[in-house]
N, C-alpha and C positions, 0 to 999 in steps of 0.2 A: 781337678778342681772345676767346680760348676758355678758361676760368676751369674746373679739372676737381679733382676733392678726389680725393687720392690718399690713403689711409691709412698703405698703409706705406711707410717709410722707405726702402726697400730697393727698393720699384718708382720710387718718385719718383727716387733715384740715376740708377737704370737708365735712364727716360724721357730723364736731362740728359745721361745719355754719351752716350745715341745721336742726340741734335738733336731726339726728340721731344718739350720741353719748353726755357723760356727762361729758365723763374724757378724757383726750389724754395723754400719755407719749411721751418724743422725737422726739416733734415738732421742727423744726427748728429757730432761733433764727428769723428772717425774718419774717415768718410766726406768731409766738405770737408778734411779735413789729405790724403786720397790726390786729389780730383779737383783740390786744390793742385797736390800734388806732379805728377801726370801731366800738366800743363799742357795741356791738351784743353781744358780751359774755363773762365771766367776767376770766381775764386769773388772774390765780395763780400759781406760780412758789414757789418751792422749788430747794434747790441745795442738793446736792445729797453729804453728808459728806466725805463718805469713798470712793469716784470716786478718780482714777488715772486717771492723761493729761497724754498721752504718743504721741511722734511725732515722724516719722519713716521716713526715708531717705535710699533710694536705692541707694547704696553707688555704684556700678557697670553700673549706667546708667547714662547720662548729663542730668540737670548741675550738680548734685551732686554724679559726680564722683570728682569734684573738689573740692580741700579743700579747695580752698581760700570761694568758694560756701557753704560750709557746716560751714564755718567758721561765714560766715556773717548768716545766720541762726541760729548757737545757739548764736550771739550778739543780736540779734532782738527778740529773747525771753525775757518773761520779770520773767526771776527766782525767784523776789524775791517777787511779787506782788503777792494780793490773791485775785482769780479768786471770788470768793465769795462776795467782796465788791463792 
């Protein structure tokens, strides 16, 4: 087994369309929805149990120096839904 750290996102696709690669981690969601769709290779996803969402807000720069902005942000979250399903 050949164990190789690709950074980006976009070469690791590339490596899996063309049979240079077997596995990919941290594909983009975009990216497994086309190499779905293209059926060239067969995508298998797992979700990752013990992951934290964490969503960060530069509270000192616009928009979201404004509360009313930060407000409407954590309503548009959906707290109580599991990303899983």
């Amino acid at each position: 087994m050949i164990w190789r750290i690709i950074p980006s996102a976009g070469n690791r696709r590339a490596l899996i369309e063309r049979g240079d690669a077997d596995l990919s981690f941290d594909l983009p969601n975009k990216d497994l929805a086309e190499l779905k769709q293209a059926g060239k290779v067969a995508v298998a996803t797992t979700p990752i149990g013990n992951g934290i969402w964490y969503l960060g807000l530069n509270c000192k720069n616009p928009p979201f120096n404004d509360v009313k902005v930060r407000q409407a942000v954590a309503y548009a979250v959906p707290y109580q839904e599991n990303p899983w399903t």
